[in-house]
Structure formats: C-alpha cells, structure tokens
Backbone as a chain_set.jsonl record, in Angstrom:
{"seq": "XXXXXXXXXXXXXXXXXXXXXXXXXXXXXXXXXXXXXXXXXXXXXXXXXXXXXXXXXXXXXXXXXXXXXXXXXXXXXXXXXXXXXXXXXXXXXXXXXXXXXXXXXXXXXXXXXXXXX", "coords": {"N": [[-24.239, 12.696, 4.495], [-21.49, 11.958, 5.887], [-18.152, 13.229, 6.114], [-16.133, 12.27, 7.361], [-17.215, 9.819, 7.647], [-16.619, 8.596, 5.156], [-13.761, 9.132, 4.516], [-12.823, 7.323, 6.428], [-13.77, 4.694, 5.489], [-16.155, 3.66, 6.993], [-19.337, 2.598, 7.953], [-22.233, 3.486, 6.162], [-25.193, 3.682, 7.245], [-24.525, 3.552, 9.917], [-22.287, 5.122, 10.594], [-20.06, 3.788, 12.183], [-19.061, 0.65, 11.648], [-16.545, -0.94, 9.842], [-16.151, -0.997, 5.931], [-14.439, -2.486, 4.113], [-12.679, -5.13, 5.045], [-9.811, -5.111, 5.54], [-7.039, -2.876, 6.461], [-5.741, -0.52, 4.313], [-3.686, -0.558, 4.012], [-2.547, -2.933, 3.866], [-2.282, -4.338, 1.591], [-1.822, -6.382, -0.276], [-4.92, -7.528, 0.116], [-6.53, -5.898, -0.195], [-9.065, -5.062, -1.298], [-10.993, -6.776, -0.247], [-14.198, -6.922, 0.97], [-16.692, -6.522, 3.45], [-19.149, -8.294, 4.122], [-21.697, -7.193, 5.152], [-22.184, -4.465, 7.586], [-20.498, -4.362, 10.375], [-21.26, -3.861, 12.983], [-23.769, -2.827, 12.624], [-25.586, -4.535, 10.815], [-26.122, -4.176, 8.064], [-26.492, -4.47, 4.942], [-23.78, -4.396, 2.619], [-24.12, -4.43, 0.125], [-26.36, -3.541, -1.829], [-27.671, -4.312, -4.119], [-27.848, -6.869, -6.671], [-24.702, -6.276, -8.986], [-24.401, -3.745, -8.184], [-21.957, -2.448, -7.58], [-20.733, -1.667, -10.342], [-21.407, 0.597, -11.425], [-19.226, 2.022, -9.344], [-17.194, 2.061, -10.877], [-16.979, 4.17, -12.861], [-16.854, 6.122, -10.921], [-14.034, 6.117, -10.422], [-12.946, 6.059, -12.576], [-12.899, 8.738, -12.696], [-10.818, 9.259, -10.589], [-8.84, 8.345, -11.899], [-8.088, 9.958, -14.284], [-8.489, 12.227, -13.386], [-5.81, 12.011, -11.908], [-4.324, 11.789, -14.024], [-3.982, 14.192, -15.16], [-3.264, 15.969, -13.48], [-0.602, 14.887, -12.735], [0.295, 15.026, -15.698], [0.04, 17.628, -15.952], [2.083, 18.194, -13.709], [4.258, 17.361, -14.515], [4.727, 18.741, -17.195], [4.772, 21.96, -16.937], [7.181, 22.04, -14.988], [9.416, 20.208, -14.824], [9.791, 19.135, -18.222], [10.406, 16.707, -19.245], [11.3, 13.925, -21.811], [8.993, 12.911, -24.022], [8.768, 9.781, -23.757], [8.89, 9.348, -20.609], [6.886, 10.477, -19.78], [4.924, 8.979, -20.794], [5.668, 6.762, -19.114], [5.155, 7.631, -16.461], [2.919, 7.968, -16.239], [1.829, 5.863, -16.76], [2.762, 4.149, -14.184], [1.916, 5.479, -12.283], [-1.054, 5.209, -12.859], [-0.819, 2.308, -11.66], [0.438, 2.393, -9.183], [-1.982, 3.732, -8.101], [-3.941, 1.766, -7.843], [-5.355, 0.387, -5.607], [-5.888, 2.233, -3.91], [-8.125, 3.749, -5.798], [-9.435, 1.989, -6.331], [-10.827, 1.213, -3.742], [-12.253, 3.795, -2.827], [-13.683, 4.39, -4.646], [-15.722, 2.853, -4.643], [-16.344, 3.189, -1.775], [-17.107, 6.035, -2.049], [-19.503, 5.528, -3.905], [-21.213, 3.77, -3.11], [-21.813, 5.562, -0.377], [-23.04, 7.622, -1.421], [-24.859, 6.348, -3.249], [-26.376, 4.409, -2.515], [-28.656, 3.999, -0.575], [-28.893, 3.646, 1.803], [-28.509, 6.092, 4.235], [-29.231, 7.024, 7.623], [-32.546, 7.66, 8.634]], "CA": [[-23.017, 11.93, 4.373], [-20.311, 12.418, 7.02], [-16.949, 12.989, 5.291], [-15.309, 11.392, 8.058], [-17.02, 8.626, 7.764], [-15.834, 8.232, 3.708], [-12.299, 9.303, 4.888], [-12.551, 5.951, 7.116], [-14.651, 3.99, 5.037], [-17.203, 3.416, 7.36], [-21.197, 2.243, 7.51], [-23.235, 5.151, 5.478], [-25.752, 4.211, 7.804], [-24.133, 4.186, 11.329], [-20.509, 5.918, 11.023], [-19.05, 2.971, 12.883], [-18.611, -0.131, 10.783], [-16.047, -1.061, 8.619], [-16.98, -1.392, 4.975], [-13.398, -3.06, 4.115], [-12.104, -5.915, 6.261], [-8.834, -4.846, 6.531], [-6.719, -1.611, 5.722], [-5.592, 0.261, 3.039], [-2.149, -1.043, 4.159], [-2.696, -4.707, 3.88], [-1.835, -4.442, -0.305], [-2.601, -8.221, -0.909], [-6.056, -8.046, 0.875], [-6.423, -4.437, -0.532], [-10.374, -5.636, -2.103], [-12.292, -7.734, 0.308], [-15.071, -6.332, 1.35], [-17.209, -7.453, 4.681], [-20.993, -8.693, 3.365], [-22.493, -6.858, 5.995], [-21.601, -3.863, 9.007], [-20.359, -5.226, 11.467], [-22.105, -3.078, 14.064], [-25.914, -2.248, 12.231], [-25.824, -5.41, 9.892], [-26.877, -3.554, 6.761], [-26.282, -5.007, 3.257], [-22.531, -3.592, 1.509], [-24.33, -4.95, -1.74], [-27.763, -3.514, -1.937], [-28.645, -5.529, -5.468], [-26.377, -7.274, -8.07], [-24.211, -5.378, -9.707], [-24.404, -2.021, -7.958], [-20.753, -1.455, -7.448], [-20.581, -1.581, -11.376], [-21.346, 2.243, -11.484], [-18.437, 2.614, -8.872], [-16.271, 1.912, -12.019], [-16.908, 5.216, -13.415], [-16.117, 7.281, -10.121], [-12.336, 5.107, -10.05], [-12.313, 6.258, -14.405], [-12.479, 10.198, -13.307], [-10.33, 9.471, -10.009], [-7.36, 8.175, -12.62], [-8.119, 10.931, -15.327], [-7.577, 13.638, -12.42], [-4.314, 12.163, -11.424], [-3.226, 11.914, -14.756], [-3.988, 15.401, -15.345], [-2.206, 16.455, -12.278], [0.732, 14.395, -13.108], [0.896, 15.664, -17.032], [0.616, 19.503, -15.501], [3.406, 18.874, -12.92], [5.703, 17.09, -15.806], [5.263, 19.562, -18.427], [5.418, 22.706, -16.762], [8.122, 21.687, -13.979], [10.579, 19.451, -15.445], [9.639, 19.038, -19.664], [10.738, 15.683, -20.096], [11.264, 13.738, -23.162], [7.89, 12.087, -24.217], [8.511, 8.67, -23.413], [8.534, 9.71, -19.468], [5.099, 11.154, -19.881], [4.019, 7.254, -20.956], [6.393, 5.052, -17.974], [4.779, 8.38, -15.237], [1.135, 7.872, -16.178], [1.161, 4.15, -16.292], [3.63, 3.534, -12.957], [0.831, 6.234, -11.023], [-2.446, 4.19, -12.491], [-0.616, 1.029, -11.093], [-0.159, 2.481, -7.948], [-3.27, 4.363, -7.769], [-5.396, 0.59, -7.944], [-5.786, 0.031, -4.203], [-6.791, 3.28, -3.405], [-8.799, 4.449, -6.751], [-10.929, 0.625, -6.08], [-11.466, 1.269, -2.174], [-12.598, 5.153, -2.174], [-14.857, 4.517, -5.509], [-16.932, 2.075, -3.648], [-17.47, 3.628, -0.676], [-18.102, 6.897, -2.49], [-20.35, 5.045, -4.548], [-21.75, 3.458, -1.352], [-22.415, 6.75, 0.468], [-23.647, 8.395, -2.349], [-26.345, 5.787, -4.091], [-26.531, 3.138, -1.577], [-29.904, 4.552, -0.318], [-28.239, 3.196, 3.015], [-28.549, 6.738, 5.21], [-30.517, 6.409, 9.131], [-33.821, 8.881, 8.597]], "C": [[-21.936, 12.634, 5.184], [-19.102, 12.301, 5.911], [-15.961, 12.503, 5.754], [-15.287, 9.784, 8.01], [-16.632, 7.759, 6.21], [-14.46, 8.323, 4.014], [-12.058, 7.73, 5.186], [-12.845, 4.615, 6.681], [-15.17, 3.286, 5.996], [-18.709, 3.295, 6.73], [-21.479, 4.136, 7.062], [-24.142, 5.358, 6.596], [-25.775, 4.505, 9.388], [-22.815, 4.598, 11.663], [-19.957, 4.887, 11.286], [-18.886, 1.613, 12.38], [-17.915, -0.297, 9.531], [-16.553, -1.51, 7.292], [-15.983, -2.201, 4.47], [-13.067, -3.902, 5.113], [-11.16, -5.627, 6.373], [-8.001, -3.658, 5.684], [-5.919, -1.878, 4.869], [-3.99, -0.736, 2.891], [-1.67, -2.543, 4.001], [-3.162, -4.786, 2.13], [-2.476, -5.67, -0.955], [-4.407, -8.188, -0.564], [-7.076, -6.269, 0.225], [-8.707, -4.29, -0.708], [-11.307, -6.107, -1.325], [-13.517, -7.076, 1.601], [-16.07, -7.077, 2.668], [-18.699, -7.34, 4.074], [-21.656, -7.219, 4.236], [-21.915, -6.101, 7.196], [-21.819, -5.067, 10.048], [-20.701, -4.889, 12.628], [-23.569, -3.012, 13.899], [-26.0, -3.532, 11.428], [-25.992, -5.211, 8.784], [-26.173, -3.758, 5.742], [-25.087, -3.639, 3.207], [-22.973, -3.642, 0.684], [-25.405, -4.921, -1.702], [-29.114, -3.957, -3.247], [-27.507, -5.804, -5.951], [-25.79, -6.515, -8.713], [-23.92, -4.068, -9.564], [-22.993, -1.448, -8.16], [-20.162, -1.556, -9.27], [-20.335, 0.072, -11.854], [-19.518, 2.888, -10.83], [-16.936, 2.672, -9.772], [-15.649, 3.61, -12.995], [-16.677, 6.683, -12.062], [-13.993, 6.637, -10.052], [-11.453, 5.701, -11.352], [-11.883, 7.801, -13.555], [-11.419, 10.289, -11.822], [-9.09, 9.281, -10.988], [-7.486, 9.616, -13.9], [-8.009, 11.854, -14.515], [-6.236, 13.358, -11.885], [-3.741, 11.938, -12.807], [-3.242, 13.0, -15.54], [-3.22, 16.606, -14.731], [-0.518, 16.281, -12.863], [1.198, 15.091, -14.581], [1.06, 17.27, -16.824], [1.627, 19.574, -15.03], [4.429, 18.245, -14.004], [5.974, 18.062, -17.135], [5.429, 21.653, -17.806], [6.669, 22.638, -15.038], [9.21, 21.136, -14.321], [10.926, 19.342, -16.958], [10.671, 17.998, -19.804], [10.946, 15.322, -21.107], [9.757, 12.795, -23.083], [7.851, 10.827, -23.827], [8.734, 8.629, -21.637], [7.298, 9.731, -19.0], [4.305, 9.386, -19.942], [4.403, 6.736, -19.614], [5.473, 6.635, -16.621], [3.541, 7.89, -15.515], [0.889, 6.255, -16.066], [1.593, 3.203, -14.985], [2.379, 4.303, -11.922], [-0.634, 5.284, -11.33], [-2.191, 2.921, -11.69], [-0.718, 1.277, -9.598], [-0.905, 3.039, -6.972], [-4.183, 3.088, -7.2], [-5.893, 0.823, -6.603], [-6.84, 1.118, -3.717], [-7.959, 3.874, -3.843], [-10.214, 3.427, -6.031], [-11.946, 1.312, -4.907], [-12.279, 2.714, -2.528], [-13.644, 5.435, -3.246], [-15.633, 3.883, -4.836], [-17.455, 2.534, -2.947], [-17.819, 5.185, -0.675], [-19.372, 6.443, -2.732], [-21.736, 4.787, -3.495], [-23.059, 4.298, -0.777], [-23.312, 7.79, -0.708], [-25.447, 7.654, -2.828], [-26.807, 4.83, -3.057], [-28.119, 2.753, -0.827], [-29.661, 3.628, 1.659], [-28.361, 4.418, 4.705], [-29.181, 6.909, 6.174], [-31.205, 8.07, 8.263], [-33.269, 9.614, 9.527]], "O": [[-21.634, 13.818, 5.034], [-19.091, 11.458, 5.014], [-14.963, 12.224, 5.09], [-14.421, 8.92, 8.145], [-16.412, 6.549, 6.155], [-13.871, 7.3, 3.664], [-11.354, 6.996, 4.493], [-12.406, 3.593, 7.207], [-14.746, 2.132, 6.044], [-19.165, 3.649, 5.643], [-21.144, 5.266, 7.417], [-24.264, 6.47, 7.111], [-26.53, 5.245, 10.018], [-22.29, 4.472, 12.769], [-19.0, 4.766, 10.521], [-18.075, 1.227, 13.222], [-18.354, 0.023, 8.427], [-17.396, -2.406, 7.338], [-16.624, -3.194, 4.128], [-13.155, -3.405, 6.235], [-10.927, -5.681, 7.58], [-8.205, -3.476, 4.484], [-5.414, -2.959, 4.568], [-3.474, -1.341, 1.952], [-0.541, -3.034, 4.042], [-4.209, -5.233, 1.661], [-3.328, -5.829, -1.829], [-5.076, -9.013, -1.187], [-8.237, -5.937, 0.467], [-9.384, -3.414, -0.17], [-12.483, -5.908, -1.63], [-13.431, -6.917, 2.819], [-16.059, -8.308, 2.703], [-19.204, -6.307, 3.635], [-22.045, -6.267, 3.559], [-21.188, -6.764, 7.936], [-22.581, -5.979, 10.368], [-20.429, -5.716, 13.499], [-24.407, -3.113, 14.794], [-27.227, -3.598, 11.354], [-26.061, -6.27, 8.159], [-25.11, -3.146, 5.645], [-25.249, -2.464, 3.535], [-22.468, -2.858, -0.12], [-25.962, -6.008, -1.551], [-30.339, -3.971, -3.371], [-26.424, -5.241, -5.79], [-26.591, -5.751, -9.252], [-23.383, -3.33, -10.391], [-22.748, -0.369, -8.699], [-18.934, -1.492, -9.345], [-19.377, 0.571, -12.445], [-18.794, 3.715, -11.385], [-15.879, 3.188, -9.408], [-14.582, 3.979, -13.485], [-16.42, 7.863, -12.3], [-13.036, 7.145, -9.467], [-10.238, 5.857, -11.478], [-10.707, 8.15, -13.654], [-11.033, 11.45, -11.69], [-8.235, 10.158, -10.86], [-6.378, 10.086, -14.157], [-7.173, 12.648, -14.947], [-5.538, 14.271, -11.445], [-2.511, 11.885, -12.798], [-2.61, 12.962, -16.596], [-2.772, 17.664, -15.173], [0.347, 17.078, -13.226], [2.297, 15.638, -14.667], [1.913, 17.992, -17.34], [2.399, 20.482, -15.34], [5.465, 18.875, -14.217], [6.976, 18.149, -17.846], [6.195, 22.426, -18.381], [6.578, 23.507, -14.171], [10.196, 21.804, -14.008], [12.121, 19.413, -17.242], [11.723, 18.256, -20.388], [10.885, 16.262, -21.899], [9.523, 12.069, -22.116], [6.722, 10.531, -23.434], [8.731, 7.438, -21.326], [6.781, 9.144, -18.05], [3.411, 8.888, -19.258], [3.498, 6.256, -18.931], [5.248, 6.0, -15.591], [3.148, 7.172, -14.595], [0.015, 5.636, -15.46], [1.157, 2.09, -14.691], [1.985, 3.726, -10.909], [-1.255, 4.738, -10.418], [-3.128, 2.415, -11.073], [-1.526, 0.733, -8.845], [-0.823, 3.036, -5.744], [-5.004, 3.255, -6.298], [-6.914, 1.502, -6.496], [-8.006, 1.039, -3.33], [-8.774, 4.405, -3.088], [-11.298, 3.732, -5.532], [-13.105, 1.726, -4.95], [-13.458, 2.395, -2.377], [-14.425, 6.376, -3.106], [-16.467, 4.6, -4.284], [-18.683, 2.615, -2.926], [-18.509, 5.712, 0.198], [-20.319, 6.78, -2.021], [-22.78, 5.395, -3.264], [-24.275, 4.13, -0.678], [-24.187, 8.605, -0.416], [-26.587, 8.116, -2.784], [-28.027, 4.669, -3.042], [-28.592, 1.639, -0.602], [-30.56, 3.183, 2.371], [-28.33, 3.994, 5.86], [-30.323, 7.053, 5.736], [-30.694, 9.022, 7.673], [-33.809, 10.658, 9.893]]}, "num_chains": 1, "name": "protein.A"}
C-alpha cells in the first residue's frame, strides 16, 4: 500500500485513479464515489456491503479527535463543561466529509484484496 496513494485517494491497484469523483473541497458532492477506476477499471465495491466495516475505521477516527480535542480543552484552557459538549459535537460535524472519505479508502487499501501481484 502506497501512502501516497491513500493521501490522494487513489486506485489500490494502479496508484492513478480516482476513487472519489470529485474533491474533498466540493462539500455537497463530498460522498460519490466512481463505480469503477477510471484508468484499470477495477470494481470500488468488491461485494455488497463491504464498505460497512469502513464504519468502524470513521468510529476510531472520531474517538481520536475527540480525545485530542478533550486533552487540548482541559489542560490548555479548562472550560466550563458545557464547552466540552458544543467542541466535541461542532468537530464530529465537521469531521463527516473527511472521517467518510479516508475510512473508505483506508478500508479499500487495506481489505479490498485489490493490490497488482
């Protein structure tokens, strides 16, 4: 697994196809995924249901930022408690885009069984 090509979300199995149709930056469109590289052809969705798993890399990407976030609020600033609630639920909101996209094509590169021999 290239870590460049997870950085980019590229093909697992030829670096150079997008696995996203359009970027990170395009908020509304944030989700839609292309069936198939658009360079090697090779299945995004290698059975029903696979990216189900990628659910549970997206759970421990939000449980490390809201571990982060409760370290830098309690020893840095020590808020009053109801901070601690409106910080952790304003960062999962605008974690979604990114947590969705980078579980997948972990997920992807990881189980996908997608890598060239």
């Amino acid at each position: 697994m290239k870590s460049s090509a997870v950085w980019q979300g590229k093909c697992p199995r030829c670096g150079q196809g997008d696995i996203f149709k359009y970027p990170l930056s395009r908020i509304s469109k944030f989700s839609e995924m292309n069936a198939n590289c658009p360079h090697c052809s090779v299945s995004f969705t290698p059975e029903p249901g696979f990216y189900y798993g990628a659910l549970f890399v997206s759970y421990a990407f939000n449980v490390a930022l809201m571990v982060i976030i409760s370290i830098i609020l309690y020893f840095f600033i020590s808020p009053p408690d109801w901070v601690y609630g409106v910080s952790l639920v304003v960062a999962a909101i605008l974690s979604i885009p990114f947590s969705f996209r980078y579980s997948r094509i972990l997920f992807l590169h990881w189980f996908g069984g997608l890598q060239s021999k």
